[in-house]
N, C-alpha and C positions, 0 to 999 in steps of 0.2 A: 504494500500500500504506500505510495506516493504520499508524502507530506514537504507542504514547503511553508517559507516563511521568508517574505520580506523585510528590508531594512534599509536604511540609509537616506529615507526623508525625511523632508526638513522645510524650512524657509529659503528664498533664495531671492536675490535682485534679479530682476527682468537682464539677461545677458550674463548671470551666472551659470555656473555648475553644479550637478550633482550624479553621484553615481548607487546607482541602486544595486542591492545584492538580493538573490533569488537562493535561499541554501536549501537544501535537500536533504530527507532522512534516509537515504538510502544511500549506497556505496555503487549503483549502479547509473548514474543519474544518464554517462553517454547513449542509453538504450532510449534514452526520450528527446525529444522535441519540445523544448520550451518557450512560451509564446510571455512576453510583457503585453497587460493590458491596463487602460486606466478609465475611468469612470469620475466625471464632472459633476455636480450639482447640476439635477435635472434632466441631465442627458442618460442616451445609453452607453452602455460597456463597448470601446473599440478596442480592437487592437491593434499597438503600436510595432509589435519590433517580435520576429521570431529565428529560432536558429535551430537546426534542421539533424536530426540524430542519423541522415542519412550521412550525408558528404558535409557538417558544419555547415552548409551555407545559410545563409539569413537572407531573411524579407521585412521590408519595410514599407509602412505605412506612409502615404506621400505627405503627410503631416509634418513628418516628424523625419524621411529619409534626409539625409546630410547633415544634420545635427544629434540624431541619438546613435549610441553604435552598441550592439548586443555580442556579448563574448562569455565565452564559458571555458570553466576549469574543472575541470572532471574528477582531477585528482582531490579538489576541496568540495566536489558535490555541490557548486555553485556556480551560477549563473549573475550576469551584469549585464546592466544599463547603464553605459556612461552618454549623459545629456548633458547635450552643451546649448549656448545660446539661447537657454530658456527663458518661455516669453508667459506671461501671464494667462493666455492659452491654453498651456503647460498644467494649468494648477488642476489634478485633482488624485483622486486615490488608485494608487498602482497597483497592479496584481498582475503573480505570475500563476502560469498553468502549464500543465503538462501533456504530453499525448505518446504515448507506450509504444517504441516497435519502432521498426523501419519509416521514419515520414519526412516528409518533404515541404519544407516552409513555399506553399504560392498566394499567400495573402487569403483562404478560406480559415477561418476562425472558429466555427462550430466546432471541431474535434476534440478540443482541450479540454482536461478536468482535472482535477484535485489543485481548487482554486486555493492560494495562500489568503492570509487576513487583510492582506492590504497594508501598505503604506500612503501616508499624505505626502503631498510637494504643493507646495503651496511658490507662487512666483508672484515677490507684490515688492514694492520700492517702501 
């Protein structure tokens, strides 16, 4: 069973940084496909930024491609979001999610489950 848990939000100036950690209860984390999503007041859940247990490769959201970059470390059963130039936008609760097996990041989002708590990022001056 998939468990995760995000960390590393916070407050930040419009054109700040922050990098988000995705960490995992398991020792096998390279077998999934981990997807960053965030959820604003009011809106629905998108998603931002995913990285692929096939071949590493990531997909991003055209929100957010050229500014976020998702990387993972297998050996620490963790997963990142490092965002850059974030814009007020930017501001709401993050979550990672997982999808089991062979998969392939092409910007479909439904697959993903065993949602973490969420972190906030708040982007205000």
């Amino acid at each position: 069973q998939l468990e995760l848990v995000e960390s590393g939000g916070g407050l930040v100036d419009p054109g700040g940084s922050l990098r988000l950690s995705c960490s995992a209860s398991i020792s096998t984390l390279d077998y999934y496909a981990i997807g960053w999503f965030r959820q604003a007041p009011g809106k629905e859940r998108e998603g931002v930024a995913c990285i692929s247990s096939s071949d590493g490769s990531t997909f991003y959201a055209d929100s957010v491609a050229g500014r976020f970059t998702i990387s993972r470390d297998n050996a620490k059963n963790t997963v990142y979001l490092q965002m850059n130039s974030l814009q007020p936008e930017d501001t709401a609760v993050y979550y990672c999610a997982g999808v089991v097996g062979y998969y392939f990041c092409s910007g479909y989002w439904g697959d993903f489950r065993s949602w973490g708590q969420g972190t906030q990022v708040t982007v205000s001056s």
